[in-house]
N, C-alpha and C positions, 0 to 999 in steps of 0.2 A: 102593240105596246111600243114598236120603237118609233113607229110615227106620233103617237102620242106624247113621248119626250119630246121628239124632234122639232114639234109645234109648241113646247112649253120652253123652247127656248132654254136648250141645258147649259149651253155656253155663257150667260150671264153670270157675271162674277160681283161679285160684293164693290161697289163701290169704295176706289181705295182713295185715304187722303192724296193731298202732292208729296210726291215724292220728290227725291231728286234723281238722276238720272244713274246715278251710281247705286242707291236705294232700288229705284225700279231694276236693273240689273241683277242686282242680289235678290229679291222677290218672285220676281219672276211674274206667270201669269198668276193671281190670288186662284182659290181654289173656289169653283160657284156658290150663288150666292142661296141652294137651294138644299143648304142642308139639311129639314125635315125631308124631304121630297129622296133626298139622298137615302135616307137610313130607309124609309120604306120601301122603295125598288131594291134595296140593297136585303130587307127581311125577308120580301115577298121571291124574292127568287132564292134566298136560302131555303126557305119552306120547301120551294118548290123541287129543290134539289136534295132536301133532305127526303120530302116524299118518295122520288124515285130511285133513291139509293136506299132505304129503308124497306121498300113494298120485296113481298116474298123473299124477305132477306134469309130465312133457315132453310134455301132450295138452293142449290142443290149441295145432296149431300151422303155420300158413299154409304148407302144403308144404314145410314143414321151417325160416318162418321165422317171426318172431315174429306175434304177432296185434295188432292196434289202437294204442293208445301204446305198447307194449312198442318196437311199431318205432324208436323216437325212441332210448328207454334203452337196451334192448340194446345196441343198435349203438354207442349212447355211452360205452358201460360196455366193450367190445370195443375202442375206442378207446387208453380209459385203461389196459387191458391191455396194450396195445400200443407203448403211448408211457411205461409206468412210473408210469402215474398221471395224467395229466393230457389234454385233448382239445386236437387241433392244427388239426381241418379248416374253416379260413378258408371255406369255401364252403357250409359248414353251420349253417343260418341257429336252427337250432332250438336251441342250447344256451344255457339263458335260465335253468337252475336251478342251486344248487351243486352242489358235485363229490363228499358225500359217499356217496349213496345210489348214484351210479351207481360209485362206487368199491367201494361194498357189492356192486354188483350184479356188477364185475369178478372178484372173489374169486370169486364162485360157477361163472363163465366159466371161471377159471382151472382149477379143480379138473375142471369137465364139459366143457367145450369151449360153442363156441358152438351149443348147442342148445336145448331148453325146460328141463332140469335142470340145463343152466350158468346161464342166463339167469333163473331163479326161484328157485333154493335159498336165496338170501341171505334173498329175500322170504317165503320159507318159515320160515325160521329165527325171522325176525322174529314174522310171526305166532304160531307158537310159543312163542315168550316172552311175550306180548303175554298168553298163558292163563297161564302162571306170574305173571305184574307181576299181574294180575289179581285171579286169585283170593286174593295176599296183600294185595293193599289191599284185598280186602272184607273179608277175616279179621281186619285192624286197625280197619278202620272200624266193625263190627258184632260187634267181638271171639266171633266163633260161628266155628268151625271148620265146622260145616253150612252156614251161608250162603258163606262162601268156596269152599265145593265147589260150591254152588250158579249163583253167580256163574261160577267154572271151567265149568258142563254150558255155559252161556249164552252163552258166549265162543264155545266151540266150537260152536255151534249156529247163529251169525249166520252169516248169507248174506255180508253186505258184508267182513268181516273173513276169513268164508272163501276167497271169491274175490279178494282183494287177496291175502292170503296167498299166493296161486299166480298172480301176475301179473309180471311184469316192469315195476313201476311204481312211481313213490317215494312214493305215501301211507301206505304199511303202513311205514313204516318213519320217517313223520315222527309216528304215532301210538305206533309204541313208545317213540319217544324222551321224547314229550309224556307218555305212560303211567308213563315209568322215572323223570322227572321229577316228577311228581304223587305216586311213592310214594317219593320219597326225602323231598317236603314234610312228608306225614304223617309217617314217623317222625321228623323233623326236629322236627313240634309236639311228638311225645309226650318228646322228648331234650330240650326246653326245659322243659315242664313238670316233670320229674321232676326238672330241676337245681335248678328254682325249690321243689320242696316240700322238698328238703333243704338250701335255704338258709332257707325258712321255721319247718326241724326244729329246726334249729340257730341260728336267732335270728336273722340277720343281715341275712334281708330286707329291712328297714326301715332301716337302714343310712343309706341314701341315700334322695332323694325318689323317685329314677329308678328306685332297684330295683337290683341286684344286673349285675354283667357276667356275660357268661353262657359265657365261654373259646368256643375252636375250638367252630365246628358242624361237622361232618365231612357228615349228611347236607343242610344247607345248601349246603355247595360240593357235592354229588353233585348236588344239585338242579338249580344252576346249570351243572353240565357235562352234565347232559341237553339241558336246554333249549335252549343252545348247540350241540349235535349236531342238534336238531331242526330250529333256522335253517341250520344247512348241509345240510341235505336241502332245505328250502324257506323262503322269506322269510314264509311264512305262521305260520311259530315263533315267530315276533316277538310272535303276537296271545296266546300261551300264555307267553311271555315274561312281557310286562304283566301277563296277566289271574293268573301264580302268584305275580313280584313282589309285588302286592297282596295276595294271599290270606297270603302269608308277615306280612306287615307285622301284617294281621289278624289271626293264630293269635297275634302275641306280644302284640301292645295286651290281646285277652284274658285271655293268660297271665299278664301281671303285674298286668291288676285283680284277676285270681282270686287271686293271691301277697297279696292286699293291697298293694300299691305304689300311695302317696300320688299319684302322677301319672305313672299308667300309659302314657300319648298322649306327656306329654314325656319318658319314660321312653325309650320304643319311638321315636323320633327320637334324640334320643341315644346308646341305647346301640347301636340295633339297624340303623336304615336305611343308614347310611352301610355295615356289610359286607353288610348284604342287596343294595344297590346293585353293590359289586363282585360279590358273587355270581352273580347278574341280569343284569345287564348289562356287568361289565367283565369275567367268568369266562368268559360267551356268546361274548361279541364275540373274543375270544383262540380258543376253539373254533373260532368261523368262522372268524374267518381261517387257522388251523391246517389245514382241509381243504382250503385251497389252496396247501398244503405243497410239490407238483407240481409246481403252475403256477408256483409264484415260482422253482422251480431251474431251470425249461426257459426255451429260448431260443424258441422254434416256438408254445406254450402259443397259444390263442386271442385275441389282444386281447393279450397278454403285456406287447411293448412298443408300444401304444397311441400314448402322450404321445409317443413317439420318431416315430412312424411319422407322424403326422398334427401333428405339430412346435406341438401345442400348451406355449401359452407358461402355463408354472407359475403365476405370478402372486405372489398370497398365499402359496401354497402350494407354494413351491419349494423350502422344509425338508425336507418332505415327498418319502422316497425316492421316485425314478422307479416303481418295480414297485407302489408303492402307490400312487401317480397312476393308473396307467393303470389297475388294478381298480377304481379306483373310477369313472371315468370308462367302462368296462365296464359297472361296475353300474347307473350313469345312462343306458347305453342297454339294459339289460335289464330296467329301469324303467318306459323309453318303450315297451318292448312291448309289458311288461302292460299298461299303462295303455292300451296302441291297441288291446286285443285284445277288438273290441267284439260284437257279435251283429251281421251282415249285414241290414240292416232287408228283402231282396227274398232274403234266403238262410240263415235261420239254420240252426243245428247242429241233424241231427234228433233229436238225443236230449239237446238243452241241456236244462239244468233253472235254475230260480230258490231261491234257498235257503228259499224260504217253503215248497217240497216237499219239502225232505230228512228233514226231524225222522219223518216218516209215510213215508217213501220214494216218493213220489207217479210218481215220471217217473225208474225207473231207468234202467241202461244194457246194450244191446248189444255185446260188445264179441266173438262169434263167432258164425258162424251159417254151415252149410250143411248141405243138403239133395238129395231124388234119389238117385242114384247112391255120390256122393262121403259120404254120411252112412248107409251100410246098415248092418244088423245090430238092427232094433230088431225084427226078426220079420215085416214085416210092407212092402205097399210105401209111398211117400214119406215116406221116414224124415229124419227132422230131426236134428243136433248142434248145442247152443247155449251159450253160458256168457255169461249175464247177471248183473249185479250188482242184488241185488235183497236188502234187510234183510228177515230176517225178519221177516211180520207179525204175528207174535204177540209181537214185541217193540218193531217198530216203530210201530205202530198205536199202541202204549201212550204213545208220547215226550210226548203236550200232557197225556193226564192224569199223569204222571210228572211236567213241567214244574210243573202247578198243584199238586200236591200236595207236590211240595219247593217253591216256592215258600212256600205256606204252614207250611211246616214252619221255613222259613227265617227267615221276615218274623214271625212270628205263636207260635212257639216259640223259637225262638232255637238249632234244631239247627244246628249248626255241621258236622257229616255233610253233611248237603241241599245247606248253602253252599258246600261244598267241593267236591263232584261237581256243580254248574247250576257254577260258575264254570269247570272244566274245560268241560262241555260248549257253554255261550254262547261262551266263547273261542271252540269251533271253527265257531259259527254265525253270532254276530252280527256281524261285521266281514265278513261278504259282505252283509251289505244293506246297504254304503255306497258302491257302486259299480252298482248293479242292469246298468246295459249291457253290463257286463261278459261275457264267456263265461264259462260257467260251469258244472258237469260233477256226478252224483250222486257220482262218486269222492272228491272234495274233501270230503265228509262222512264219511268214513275214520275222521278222529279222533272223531265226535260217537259213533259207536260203543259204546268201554268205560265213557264216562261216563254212554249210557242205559244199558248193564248192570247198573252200581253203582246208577245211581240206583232202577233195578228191585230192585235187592238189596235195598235197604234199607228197600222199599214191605213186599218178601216177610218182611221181621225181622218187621215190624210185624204184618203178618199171622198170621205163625208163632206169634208171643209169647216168652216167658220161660219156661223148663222152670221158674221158679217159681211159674207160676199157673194150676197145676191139670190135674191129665190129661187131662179134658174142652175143656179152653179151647186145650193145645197138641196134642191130638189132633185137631178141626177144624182149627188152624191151618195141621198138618203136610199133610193131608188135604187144603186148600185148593193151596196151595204146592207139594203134591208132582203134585197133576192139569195144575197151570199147566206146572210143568217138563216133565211128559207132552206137553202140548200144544206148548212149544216146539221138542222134541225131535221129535214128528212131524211139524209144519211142516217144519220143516228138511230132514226126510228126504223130502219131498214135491216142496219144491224142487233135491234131490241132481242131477237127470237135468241141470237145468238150470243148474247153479252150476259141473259138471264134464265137459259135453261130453255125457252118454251119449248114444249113440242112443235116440230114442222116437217115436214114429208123430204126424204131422200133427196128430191128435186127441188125444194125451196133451200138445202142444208150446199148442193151444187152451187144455186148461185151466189148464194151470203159468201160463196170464197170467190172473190174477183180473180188473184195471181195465184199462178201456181207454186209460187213459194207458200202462199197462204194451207196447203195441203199437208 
């Protein structure tokens, strides 16, 4: 398939009228010129990815009931089926995240019952999309319909994104939303730029020192209503919040120096922060709250009436409806949890990890395993079933030369590509090294995921070349490129036994663990 792009010439881009050269600046490269061609490589590998996250999706599953933390959400998600949405059981110490993932997770309950295919479809779903968000932000970012496909093989070929896919668990589904959000940003820049060359067309740029207003952004507020779905899956949305707030702010400070605009900085304060800010954080924040849609109409709801029940006295803050007192006063002790939820210094988790091993996968996780008896059928005797979460290493091993290399691509060229996938990916890294005691799980690296794929994407453009420079120069590049995807794609399949349960003998279960942190 990728030679088959490769020779249809993906790099061809829609012939653009003349510009002029500040025009071309602001534009950039167009985006190719094979958009049918686009959506079906773009379908055919979502199928294809949905097929493989879908197949024996109710295995495995602890004599019929969920496996590891699914235990938590399942059950949570069964709950809120049960109650129309919202969680009531006062005696259930665990519900410490919001309500929307596991209200995703009820949907899928409803349709299957409470089994592994009620209990995972939602999460399946997610994944699946997660290969469509995908492969079009690399196709925008690297305007090649071949690297977008390529990105799509890469998706589907992670271990971490495989196996969350098929879990009953909320990261897959805090990483779509971070995903859905990051590609409404980018077309959001290229919807400013294009408004800015044709007010540059038309003269009027200059106008003002500030630059031109730039009417409704539509993928601005899409932007803002992801990220806000993301925080009501988990309060860790918050760090994707900030970290695309900023990257927004950035894409227009540049857009209107490239416009010419005499004072780009007070431009972009002016015209632009204050609805980026609604966007960002008052669009978010109404999200959130939104998912507790539920909880505010029930009377039983968890913590519901708080303030009422524990007769705290309002204070300052007796404006302030009762049903909103008491969430928030909720959330100050869902607060105190995280913050108590420390590594036992005589007991810790045996599969904790510290975020300095995620970017390399160093100390995945177990999250099934049995053997003997209860795991036959691999041919042969003490047969194992296992499903570990484990990034592929032919893409995970890559993440610190990926890191230095968009670094320097960032700092040292001025690609604005590099900056825009390391700021995706730092969001979901560096704000766990500001608590190191914390507990702390390889799961949580869920989101760092699509943003090494992209950023591997865009290593591979580099590689590949320009079908403008030479048959020879993009014939090794393809030739490079297309053995690496070989090699992703046979890892992955190397890993299969152990990402989805099969059975396999004591000695094929030895070598699926490369490190011995792997054990």
């Amino acid at each position: 398939m990728i030679a088959t792009l490769a020779h249809a010439e993906p790099d061809r881009a829609v012939t653009p009228p003349p510009y002029s050269d500040r025009e071309a600046t602001l534009l950039g490269r167009p985006m190719p010129a094979d958009r049918l061609r686009g959506w079906l490589v773009t379908l055919a590998l979502t199928v294809i990815g949905g097929v493989v996250r879908f197949q024996n999706l109710g295995f495995p599953t602890d004599k019929g009931t969920p496996v590891f933390d699914e235990k938590y959400y399942a059950a949570q998600a069964w709950q809120i089926l049960r109650n129309g949405g919202y969680e009531d059981n006062a005696g259930y110490e665990y519900i410490v995240h919001p309500p929307l993932a596991k209200q995703l997770i009820a949907a899928g309950e409803a349709l299957f019952g409470y089994n592994g295919w009620g209990w995972r479809f939602a999460a399946a779903i997610a994944g699946t999309l997660i290969v469509l968000l995908t492969i079009r932000i690399a196709r925008r970012l690297t305007r090649s319909t071949l690297l977008g496909g390529i990105a799509g093989v890469l998706v589907i070929c992670d271990g971490v994104l495989h196996l969350q896919s098929r879990m009953s668990m909320l990261d897959i589904f805090i990483a779509l939303f971070v995903v859905a959000a990051f590609a409404c940003l980018l077309a959001d820049r290229d919807q400013v730029r294009t408004r800015l060359a044709i007010a540059v067309r038309d003269g009027w740029v200059g106008e003002s020192p500030y630059g031109p207003r730039l009417g409704f952004r539509w993928w601005r507020f899409g932007a803002g209503l992801m990220i806000g779905l993301a925080f009501a899956v988990k309060w860790s949305g918050l760090y994707h919040l900030a970290a695309f707030g900023l990257l927004c702010v950035a894409f227009d400070v540049a857009a209107r120096r490239a416009a010419g605009v005499r004072r780009p900085w007070v431009g972009t304060i002016v015209r632009d922060v204050a609805p980026a800010l609604w966007a960002f954080v008052g669009i978010a924040f109404l999200m959130y709250l939104g998912s507790w849609w539920a909880w505010f109409a029930s009377e039983t709801g968890t913590d519901r009436n708080y303030v009422a029940i524990k007769e705290i006295a309002p204070g300052f803050f007796g404006w302030i409806p009762p049903a909103l007192r008491s969430l928030g006063d909720y959330s100050m002790n869902v607060l105190q949890f995280h913050e108590t939820l420390l590594t036992p210094k005589d007991q810790p988790h045996p599969w904790e990890s510290k975020p300095w091993t995620w970017p390399m996968g160093l100390r995945p996780m177990l999250y099934y395993y049995e053997s003997g008896d209860a795991a036959a059928g691999c041919g042969g005797p003490g047969c194992v079933r296992a499903t570990m979460l484990i990034g592929t290493p032919a893409m995970w091993w890559l993440a610190l030369p990926m890191l230095a290399w968009g670094l320097w691509r960032w700092i040292f060229r001025a690609d604005w590509r590099y900056a825009a996938v390391l700021t995706g990916y730092l969001a979901g890294l560096l704000p766990w090294f500001l608590n190191l005691d914390r507990q702390m799980y390889f799961f949580y690296a869920t989101t760092l995921a699509p943003f090494l794929i992209l950023g591997l994407t865009l290593a591979l453009g580099q590689i590949l070349g320009s079908a403008n420079r030479g048959f020879e120069r993009r014939g090794t590049g393809l030739a490079v490129v297309s053995l690496y995807v070989g090699l992703v794609v046979a890892n992955f399949l190397w890993l299969w036994p152990i990402l989805n349960g099969d059975p396999i003998t004591g000695e094929h279960w030895q070598t699926e663990l490369w490190l011995p942190s792997w054990h």
